[in-house]
N, C-alpha and C positions, 0 to 999 in steps of 0.2 A: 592921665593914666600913669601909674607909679613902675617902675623898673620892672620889676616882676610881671605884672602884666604883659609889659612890652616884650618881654623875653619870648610868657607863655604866648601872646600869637603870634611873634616868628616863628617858635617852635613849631605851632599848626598849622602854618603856613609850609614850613621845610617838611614836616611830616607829609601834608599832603602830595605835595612835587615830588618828595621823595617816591612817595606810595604809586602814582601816577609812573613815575620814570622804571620801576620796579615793574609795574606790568606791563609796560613793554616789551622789558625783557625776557619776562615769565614767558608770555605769547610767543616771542620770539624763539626762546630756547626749547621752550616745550612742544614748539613744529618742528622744530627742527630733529630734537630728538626721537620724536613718534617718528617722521622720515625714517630716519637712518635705522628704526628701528625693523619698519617693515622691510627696506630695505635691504637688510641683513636678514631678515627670514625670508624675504622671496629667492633670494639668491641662495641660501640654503638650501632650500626646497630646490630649486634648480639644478643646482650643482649636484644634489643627490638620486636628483631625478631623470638628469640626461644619461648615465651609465645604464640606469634600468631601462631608458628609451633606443639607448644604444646595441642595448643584448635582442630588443624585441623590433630592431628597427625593420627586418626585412619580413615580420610577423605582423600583418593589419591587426588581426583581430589584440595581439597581445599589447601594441603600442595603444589603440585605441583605449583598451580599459586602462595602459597607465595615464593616457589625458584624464579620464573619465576620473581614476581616484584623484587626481591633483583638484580636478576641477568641484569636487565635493565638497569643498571648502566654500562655506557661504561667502566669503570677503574674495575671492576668485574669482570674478567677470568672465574671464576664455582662457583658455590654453591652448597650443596648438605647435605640432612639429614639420617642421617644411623640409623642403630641400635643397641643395646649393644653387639649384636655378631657380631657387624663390618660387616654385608652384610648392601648393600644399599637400603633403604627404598624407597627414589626419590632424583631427580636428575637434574638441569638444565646441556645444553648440552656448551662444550667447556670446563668441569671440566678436565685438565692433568692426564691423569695414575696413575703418581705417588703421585697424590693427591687426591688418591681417599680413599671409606669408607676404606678398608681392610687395607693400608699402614699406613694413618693415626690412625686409630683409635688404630693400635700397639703403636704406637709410646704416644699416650693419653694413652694405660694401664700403661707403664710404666712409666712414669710419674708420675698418679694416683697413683703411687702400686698399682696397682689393677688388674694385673694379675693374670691369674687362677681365678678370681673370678666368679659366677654364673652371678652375680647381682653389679657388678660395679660400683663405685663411682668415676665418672668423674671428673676430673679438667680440665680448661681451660688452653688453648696452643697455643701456638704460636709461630712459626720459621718464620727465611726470608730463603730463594733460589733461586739460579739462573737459569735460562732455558733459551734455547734457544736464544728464543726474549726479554731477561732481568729480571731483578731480582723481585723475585715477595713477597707479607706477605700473610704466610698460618697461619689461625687462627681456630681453635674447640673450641665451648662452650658448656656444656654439657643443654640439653633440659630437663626442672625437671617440673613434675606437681604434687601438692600436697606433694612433700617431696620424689617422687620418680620420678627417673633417668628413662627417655625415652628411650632415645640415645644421640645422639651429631650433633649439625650441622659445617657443614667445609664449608670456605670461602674464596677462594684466589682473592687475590689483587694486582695487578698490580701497579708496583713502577718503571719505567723508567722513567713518566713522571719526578721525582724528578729530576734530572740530567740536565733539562733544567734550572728548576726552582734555583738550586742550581748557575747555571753559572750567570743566572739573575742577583744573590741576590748578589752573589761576585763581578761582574762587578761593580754593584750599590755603597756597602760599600766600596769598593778600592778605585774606584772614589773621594767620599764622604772625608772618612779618607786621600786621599791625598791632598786633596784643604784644611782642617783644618789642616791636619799638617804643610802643607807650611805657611799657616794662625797663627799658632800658634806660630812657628818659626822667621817666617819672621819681623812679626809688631816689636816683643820683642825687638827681634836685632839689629831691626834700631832705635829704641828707646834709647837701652841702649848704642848702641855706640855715641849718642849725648851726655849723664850724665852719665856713668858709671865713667869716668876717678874722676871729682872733687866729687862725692858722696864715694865714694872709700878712697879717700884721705881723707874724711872729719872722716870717720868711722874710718879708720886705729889710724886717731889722738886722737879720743875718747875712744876706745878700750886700747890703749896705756897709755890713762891719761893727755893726751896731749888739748891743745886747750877747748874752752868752752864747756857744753852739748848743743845741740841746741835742740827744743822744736819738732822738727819732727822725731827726732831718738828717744824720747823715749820710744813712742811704741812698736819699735825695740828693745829694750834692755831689755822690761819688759816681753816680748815674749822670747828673748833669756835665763831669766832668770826662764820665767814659762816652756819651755821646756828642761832643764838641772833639773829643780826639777823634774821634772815629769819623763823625763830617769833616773836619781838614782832611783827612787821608782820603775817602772817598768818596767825594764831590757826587757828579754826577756819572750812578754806574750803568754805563751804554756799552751796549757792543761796541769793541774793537776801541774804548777807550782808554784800556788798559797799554799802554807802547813804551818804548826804551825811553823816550823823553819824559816821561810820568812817572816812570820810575827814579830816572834822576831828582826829576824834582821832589817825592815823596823822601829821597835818601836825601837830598838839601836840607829838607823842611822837619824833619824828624831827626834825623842823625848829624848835621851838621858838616852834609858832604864828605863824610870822612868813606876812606876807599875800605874796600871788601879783601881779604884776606878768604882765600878758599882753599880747603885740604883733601886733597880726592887723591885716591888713589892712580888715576889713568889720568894722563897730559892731554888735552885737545889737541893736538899738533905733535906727532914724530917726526922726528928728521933720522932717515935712515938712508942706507947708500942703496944706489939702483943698480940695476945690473953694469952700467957702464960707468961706474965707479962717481957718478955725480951726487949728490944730496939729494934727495926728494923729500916731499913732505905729504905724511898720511893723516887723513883723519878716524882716527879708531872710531870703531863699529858699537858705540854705548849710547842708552839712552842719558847716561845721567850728564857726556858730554853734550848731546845733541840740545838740555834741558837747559843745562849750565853755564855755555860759552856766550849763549845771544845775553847774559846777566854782565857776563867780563865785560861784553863790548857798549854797553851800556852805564855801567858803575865803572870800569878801570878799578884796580887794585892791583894783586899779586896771586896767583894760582900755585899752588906747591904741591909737587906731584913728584912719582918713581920716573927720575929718566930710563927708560928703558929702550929707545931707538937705537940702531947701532953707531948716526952721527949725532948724539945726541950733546957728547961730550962736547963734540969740536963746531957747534954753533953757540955753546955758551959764555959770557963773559966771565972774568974773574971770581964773582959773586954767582955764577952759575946760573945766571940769568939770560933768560932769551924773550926779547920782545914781538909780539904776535898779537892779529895776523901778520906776516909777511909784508904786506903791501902796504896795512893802515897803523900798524903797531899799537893796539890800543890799549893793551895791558901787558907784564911781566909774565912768563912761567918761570918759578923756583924750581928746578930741578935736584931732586934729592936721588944718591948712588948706593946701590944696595947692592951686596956684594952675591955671589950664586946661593951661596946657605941661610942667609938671611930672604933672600926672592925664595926660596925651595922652602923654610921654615913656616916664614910667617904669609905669601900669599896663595902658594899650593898648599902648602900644609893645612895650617888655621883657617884662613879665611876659607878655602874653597875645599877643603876636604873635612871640614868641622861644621865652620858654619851657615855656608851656603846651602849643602845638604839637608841641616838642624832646620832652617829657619823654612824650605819648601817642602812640600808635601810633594815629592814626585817620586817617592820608592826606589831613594839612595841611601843607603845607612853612612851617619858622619862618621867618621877618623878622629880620635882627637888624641896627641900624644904630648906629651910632658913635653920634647926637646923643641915643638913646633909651636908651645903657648910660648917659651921661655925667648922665640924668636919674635913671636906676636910682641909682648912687652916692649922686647931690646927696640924692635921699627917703629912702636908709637911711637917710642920717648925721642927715638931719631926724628920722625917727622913735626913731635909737638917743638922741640929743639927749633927747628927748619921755619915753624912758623912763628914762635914768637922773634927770631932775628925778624920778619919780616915787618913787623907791627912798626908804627907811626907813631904811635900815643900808649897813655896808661890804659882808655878805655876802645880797644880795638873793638873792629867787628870781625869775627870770624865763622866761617862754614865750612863747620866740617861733615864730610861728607862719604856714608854707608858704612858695612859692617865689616872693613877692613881695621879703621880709626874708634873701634869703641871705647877705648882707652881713652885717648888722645885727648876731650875736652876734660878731666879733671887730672892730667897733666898739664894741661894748660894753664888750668884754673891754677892751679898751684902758684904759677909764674908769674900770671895776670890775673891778680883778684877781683881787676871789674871790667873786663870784658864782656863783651856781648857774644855768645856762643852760643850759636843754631846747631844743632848736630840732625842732620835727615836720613834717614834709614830707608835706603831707596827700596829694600827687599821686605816680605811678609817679615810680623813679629810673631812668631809661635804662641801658641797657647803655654801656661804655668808649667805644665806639665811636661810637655816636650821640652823648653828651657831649661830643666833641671839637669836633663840628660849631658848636659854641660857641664865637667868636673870644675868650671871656673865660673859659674854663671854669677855667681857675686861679685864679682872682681869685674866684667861687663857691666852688669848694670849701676856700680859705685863710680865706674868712669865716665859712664852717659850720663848720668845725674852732677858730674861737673858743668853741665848745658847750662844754658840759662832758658834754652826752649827745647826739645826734640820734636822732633814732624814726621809723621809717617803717612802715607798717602791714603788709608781709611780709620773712620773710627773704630773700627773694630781691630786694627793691627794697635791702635792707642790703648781699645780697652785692653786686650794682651800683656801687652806691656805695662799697662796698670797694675794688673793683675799677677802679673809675676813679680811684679817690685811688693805687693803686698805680702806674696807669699814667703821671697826670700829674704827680704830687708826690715831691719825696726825703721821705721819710719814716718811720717807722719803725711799723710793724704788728704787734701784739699779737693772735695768732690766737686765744688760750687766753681773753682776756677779748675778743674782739672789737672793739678799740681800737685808734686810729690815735694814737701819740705824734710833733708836731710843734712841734719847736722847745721839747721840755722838758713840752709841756701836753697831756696825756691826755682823748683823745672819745671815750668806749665812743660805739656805734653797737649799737643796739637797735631787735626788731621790738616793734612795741606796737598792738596789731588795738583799730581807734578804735571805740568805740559810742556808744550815746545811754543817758540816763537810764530808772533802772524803780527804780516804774515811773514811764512818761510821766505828766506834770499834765494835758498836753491829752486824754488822754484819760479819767482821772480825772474830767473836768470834762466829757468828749460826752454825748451825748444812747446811749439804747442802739441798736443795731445793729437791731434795726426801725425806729428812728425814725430813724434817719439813712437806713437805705435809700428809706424815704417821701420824707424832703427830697426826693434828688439823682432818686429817681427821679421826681418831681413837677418838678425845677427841668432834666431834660433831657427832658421828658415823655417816659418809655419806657412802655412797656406793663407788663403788672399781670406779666406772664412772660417778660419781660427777660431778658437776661445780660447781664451788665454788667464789660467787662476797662477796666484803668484804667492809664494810665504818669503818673510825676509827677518833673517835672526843669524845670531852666533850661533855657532853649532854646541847646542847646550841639554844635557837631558829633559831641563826643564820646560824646552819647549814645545813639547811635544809633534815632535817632527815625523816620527817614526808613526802616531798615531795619526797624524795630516796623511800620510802618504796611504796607509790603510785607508782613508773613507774615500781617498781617488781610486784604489783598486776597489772600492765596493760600490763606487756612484759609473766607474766603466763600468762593470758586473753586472746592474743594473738598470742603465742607461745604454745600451748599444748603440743609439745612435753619434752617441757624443765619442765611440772609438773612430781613432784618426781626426779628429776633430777638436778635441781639449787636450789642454796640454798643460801641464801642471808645472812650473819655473820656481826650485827650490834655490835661492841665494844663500849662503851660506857659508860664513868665515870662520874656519877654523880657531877652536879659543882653549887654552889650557891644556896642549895636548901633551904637556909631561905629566898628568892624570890619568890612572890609569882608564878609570870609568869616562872620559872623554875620546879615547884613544878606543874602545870599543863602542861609542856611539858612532864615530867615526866608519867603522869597520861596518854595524849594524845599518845605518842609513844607508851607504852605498848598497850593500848587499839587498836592502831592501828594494832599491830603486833598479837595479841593473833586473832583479827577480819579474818587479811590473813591466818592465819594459820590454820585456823574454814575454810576457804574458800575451800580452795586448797590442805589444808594439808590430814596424812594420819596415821596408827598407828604408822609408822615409817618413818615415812618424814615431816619436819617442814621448809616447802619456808622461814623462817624468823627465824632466832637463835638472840634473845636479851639480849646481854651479860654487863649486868649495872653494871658492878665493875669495878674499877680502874686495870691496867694493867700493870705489868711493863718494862722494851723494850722487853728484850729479846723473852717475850710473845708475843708483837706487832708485832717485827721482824719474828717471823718463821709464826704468821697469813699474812704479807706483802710478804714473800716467799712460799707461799703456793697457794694464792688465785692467780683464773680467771684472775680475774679482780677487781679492787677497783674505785671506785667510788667516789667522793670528788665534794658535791651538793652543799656549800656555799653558801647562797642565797646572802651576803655578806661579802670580806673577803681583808684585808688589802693584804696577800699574801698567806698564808694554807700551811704548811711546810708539813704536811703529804702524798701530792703530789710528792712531793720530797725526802722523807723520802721511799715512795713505791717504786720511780726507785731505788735508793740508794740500796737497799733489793735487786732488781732482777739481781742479778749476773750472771742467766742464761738468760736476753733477752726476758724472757718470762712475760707472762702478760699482759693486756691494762688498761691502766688512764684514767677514763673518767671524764671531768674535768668540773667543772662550770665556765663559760665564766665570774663569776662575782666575782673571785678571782683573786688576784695580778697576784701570778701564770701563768692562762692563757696566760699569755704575753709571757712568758718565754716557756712556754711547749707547744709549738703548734702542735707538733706530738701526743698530748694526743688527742681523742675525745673530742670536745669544744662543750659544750650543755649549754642551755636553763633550768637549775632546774625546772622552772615553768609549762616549756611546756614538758607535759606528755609523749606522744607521740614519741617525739624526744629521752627523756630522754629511756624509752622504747625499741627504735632503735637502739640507742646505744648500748646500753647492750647487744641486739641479735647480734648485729654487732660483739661486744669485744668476744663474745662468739663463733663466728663465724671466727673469722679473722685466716689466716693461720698464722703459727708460721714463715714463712720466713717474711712477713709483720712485723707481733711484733715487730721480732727481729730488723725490721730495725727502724723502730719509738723507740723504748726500748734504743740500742745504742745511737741513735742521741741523748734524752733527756739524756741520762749519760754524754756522752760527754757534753753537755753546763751545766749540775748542778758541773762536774769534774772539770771545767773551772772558772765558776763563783760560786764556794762555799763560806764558809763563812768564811775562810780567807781573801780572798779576798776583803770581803765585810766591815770587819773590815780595812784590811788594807787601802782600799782606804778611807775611813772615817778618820782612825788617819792619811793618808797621807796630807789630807785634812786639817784638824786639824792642821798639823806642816805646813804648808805653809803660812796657817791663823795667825799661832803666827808667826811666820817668819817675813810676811808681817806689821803687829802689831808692833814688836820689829825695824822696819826699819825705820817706821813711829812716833817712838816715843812715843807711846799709852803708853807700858808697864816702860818706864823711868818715865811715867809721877807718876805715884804708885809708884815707889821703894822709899824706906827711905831715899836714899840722896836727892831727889829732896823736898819730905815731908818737909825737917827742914831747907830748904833753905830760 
C-alpha cells in the first residue's frame, strides 16, 4: 500500500471516530439545551402566572379559569394551585397522582426547610420524571401577595416531544460536520501533495543555514520565532499559576534579573507623626498602590515617589532612601521633596484640576492655566532627574506610572536612549476630541511616546489614544502591531486589564468572616438580622457616591421592609481637599446622608453610616468580609480595583458586586450585577436583588469571579507587560537600533 493510501485510511478511520465522538456530543448538548429551554419557558409562564393566580386567589371560579388557560397548552399535562397546608385549592383535570398538591408540596417543605412550619416560606422547584407515556418537568413556584406566601402553584410539562427534535438536530449537524470535514480535509490534501515536496525542501535548507533566505518564508520564521517567545514566557496558563515566584523567574529569563525602577506619583508606605508624637506608617487609599507594591515585593528595585508624610523626611537616609516594608525591607522608596507651589501647581492644579477632570466623563469642567502646566514641566524633569540617579545600567527598566508623569518618559528617553519604558495610564484615555480641549495636548502625547510601550486597561481607551495621536501628530501608525513610529522610535500601545495580588496577604492574615461580621456589626451596632451594603472609595466626584446613596433612599422608598433593617456603610477618605470641587462633594455627601437618615432613620437605626477617615486594609478587609453586598457606582473608571479587592475578601462565596457598567472592571466581572449609576431605579433593584439572591446563586457568581481575578491577577499582568517589554528590546537589538547608541559605534 503506497503512503498516500496509508494516509487516506487513517484519515477514514479518524473521520469516522471523529464523526461518532461528535454525536455524542450533539445528543448530549442538544437535550440538554431543549431542557433548559422548556425549562425557562415553564418558569416564565409561572412566574407570570402566579400574580394573576394571586389577584384571583380568593375567587374559585376566577383562579380556576386561570388553571384552565395555562392548561390549554397541548405540551401541559396538569396544573394546579394548592395551599400551604398542601390540600388542593383548584385544579385543572389530567394533573398525575403523584403530582399532585399533598406529594409535591412535601417534597417543596423540604426543600424550603420549611417543615413543621405554620406559615411556610416556599421556594421554587423543580424535577424531571418518567411516566408511563415519557418523561415529563414538574415545576412549584411559590404564589406571594404583598410579601406573603399564598400557596404554591405546580405545573407538569411534557418532554417526549424533545426526542424527535433531538434526532432532527443530530441528523442535520452530522450531515453538516461531514461534508466540511471531507471539505476541510480533502482541498488541503490535494493541494499540498502538488507543493508540499519542493516548499519542504526549500525550508529544511533554511532551517539548516543552508541556501539563500527567500522573501516569502519570512513571515514564517518571524511567527516561528514570536511563538517560541511567547511559550518560554507562558508555559502552562492554569489558574493561579501566575505568582511572585513566576514573575521573578520570567524577569530572570527575559530581562536578565535586572530590578524595576517605578515612578508614581503616591509612596506605598507614609510615615507621618501620630498624635502622640511617635512615627506611624499609613498605607494610602490607591488602587495603583494596592496593584503595584505585591510587583516591588516580588522584583526589588527602587520606587520614586512625592514624599509627602509629615515624618517622611526623618526616616530617610542620606540618598533619601527608606527601605520597605518595615519588617522584610524588600525594596528602596526614592523620595523626591516638592516644595507648597510646585504640590499646588503641578498636582492640584494640572493633574487634578486639568486632567483628571479632561480624561472622566462625570460633569466636572477641567482648569487648565498657564502657571500650573509651566509647574507640570518643572516636576517631570524633577522626578525623570530622581529616576535616572536611580538606574544600574545603560538599559534600565523603568514604570512609569499615570497621568501625573506624562512628560516624564521622553525626558527620560533623552537621558537613557535604551531603556525599557512602560508608561500605564491607570485613568480613561478620552476620545480625539475631548483631548484637544487641552491647550498642551501635544506636548502630552510627544512625552508618552518617549515609552517604549504605553498600557491602558481597555482597548478601547488604546483606540483613543490611537486616535488622537493620528489626529494631532505627523506620525507614522503601525496598525498590524499597534504602534505609533515617531521620529525613528517605536511605542506599541497595549490594553493590559490591572489587578491585585492572590492571593491577597490581607486577607491571608483576617480574622474569618464570622468574626469579622461580629466586629463591624458590634462597631456600627446593627441588629443580630441586619443587611449590611457597603461602598469603599476616596471621596472623589468620580465615584459616584452621591448617586449610591440616592438608589438607597429609593430601594427604602420602595422596599419598606428593608427600613431598620439595611444599613448602607459609606468608607470614605478624604482626598484633595485644597480643591475646591472636593471640598463641596465633601459638603454635598454629608448633607446628603444626614437628609436619609432624617428620612427614614430611627433612635437606633441610621440606613446611611458615613465613615470620612482614611482606613487601613486590614479595617477595609473585615468591612469587605462582612458586608451584604458592596456596591462600586463609578460614574467613571479606568478599571476600580476595589471590585476585585471585594471577591478577593470573600473566601466564603458569599456576598454580591454590584458593579457600574462604566468601569474597566465590568468587562472582566460579568457575574457581578452590571448597573446603570445613573439610572435610579435599576440601581435600586439591584440592591433588592443582592439582598435577595439565594446563597447557592452567590456562591456560584462569587466562585466564577474568583477564578478569573485567580487567573488574571497582577502577576500576570506585570508579567505580560515586561514580557512585552523583552521581546520589544529583543526585536530592537536584532534590528540594530540599540548598536546604533552603544559607545563603539559613537567614536567610530
Amino acid at each position: 500500500m503506497t503512503r498516500l493510501a496509508r494516509f487516506i485510511v487513517a484519515l477514514l478511520i479518524a473521520l469516522a471516530l471523529l464523526t461518532w465522538a461528535v454525536s455524542g456530543v450533539v445528543q448530549t448538548t442538544t437535550h440538554e439545551w431543549f431542557e433548559r429551554d422548556v425549562s425557562a419557558r415553564v418558569r416564565l409562564v409561572l412566574a407570570s402566572a402566579t400574580q394573576s393566580m394571586a389577584d384571583t386567589w380568593y375567587d374559585p371560579e376566577g383562579l380556576q379559569k386561570q388553571l384552565a388557560a395555562i392548561d390549554h397548552d397541548q405540551r401541559v399535562i396538569g396544573v394546579a394551585a394548592c395551599n400551604t397546608d398542601l390540600t388542593t385549592r383548584s385544579m385543572a383535570p389530567g394533573l398525575p397522582e403523584e403530582f399532585r398538591c399533598p406529594e409535591v408540596g412535601a417534597r417543596v417543605r423540604a426543600v424550603s426547610g420549611a417543615e413543621g412550619e405554620s406559615n411556610p416560606r416556599f421556594r421554587e422547584w423543580s424535577t424531571i420524571a418518567t411516566l408511563p407515556t415519557g418523561r415529563v418537568l414538574v415545576t412549584a413556584m411559590p404564589i406571594v401577595s404583598q410579601g406573603q406566601v399564598l400557596g404554591y402553584a405546580i405545573l407538569v410539562h411534557d418532554l417526549s416531544y424533545i426526542a424527535q427534535r433531538e434526532a432532527r438536530a443530530q441528523t442535520f449537524l452530522l450531515v453538516v460536520f461531514g461534508l466540511l470535514a471531507i471539505l476541510s480535509f480533502g482541498i488541503p490534501l490535494l493541494v499540498a501533495r502538488n507543493v508540499r515536496h519542493d516548499w519542504s525542501m526549500e525550508l529544511r535548507k533554511l532551517l539548516h543555514g543552508g541556501g539563500k533566505q527567500r522573501r516569502e518564508f519570512e513571515p514564517i520564521l518571524g511567527d516561528m520565532r514570536e511563538l517560541i517567545a511567547r511559550m518560554a514566557d507562558e508555559r502552562e496558563d492554569s489558574p493561579g499559576q501566575w505568582t511572585a515566584e513566576r514573575l521573578k523567574q520570567v524577569l530572570n529569563r527575559n530581562l536578565h534579573g535586572e530590578k524595576i525602577v517605578i515612578l508614581a506619583n503616591r509612596e506605598p508606605y507614609i510615615h507621618f507623626y501620630g498624635e502622640d508624637g511617635r512615627i506611624e506608617i499609613q498605607h494610602p487609599a490607591s488602587g495603583l498602590v494596592t496593584a503595584l507594591e505585591p510587583i516591588m515585593h516580588a522584583c526589588s528595585g527602587v520606587w520614586v515617589a512625592h514624599g509627602s508624610g509629615s515624618a517622611d523626611r526623618e526616616t530617610v537616609d542620606r540618598h533619601d532612601h527608606v527601605r520597605v516594608p518595615p519588617e522584610e525591607e524588600a525594596y528602596h522608596i526614592r523620595r523626591v521633596w516638592l516644595t507648597e507651589e510646585e504640590q499646588q501647581g503641578y498636582y492640584n492644579g494640572f493633574a487634578n484640576e486639568g486632567l483628571w477632570p479632561l480624561c472622566h466623563t462625570a460633569h466636572a469642567r477641567p482648569t487648565f492655566r498657564a502657571e500650573d502646566w509651566a509647574y507640570y514641566q518643572k516636576v517631570n524633569q524633577k522626578f525623570a532627574d530622581a529616576v535616572c540617579q536611580e538606574v544600574d545600567s545603560d538599559e534600565p527598566i523603568i514604570l512609569v506610572q499615570d497621568y501625573h508623569f506624562a512628560l516624564a518618559p521622553a525626558m527620560i528617553r533623552k537621558r537613557l536612549p535604551l531603556a525599557t519604558i512602560i508608561a500605564f495610564w491607570h485613568i480613561p484615555w478620552p476620545n480625539a476630541e475631548r483631548m484637544g480641549i487641552c491647550p498642551w495636548h501635544n506636548e502630552l502625547l510627544e512625552g508618552l511616546l518617549g515609552s517604549s510601550i504605553i498600557g491602558f486597561h481597555t482597548q478601547l481607551h488604546c483606540n483613543n489614544f490611537l486616535d488622537t495621536v493620528d489626529r494631532y501628530l505627523e506620525t507614522r501608525r503601525d496598525r498590524e502591531q499597534n504602534a505609533v513610529i515617531m521620529r525613528g522610535h517605536k511605542t506599541l500601545v497595549r490594553p493590559y486589564p490591572i489587578s491585585i495580588e492572590w492571593p491577597v496577604h490581607w486577607v491571608e492574615a483576617a480574622p474569618s468572616t464570622e468574626e469579622c461580621r461580629a466586629e463591624v456589626w458590634k462597631s456600627l451596632g446593627l441588629k443580630s438580622d441586619a443587611l449590611l451594603g457597603l461602598g469603599i472609595d476616596r471621596l472623589d466626584y468620580t465615584k459616584g457616591i452621591e448617586e449610591r446613596f440616592a438608589a438607597v433612599e429609593l430601594l427604602l422608598e420602595r422596599h419598606p421592609q428593608l427600613r431598620g433593617r439595611f444599613t448602607f456603610a459609606q468608607l470614605a477618605e478624604p482626598s484633595r481637599t485644597k480643591i475646591e470641587r472636593y471640598k463641596d462633594l465633601n459638603e454635598t455627601v454629608e448633607r446628603l446622608a444626614r437628609r436619609i437618615n432624617e428620612r427614614f432613620g430611627t433612635v437606633d437605626y441610621k440606613p446611611i453610616v458615613l465613615l470620612r477617615s482614611h482606613h487601613e486594609p486590614p479595617e477595609v478587609f473585615r468591612f469587605y468580609r462582612a458586608a451584604d453586598l458592596c456596591y462600586v457606582s463609578s460614574l467613571h473608571d479606568g478599571m476600580n480595583l476595589v471590585a476585585k479587592e471585594f471577591i478577593a475578601a470573600r473566601t466564603d462565596l458569599r456576598g454580591v458586586l454590584i458593579l457600574s457598567e462604566f468601569t474597566g472592571a465590568a468587562q472582566e466581572l460579568t457575574e457581578a450585577l452590571i448597573v446603570n449609576p445613573y439610572d435610579l431605579e435599576k440601581s435600586s433593584d439591584a440592591m433588592a436583588a443582592a439582598l435577595a439572591m439565594p446563597e447557592e446563586e452567590q456562591q456560584d457568581r462569587m466562585r466564577s469571579m474568583r477564578s478569573m481575578i485567580g487567573r488574571f491577577n497582577v502577576y500576570r499582568w506585570a508579567g505580560t507587560m515586561l514580557g512585552d517589554a523583552a521581546r520589544l528590546r529583543n526585536q530592537e537589538r536584532l534590528a540594530g537600533r540599540l548598536a546604533e547608541h552603544s559607545p563603539v559605534n559613537s567614536t567610530v
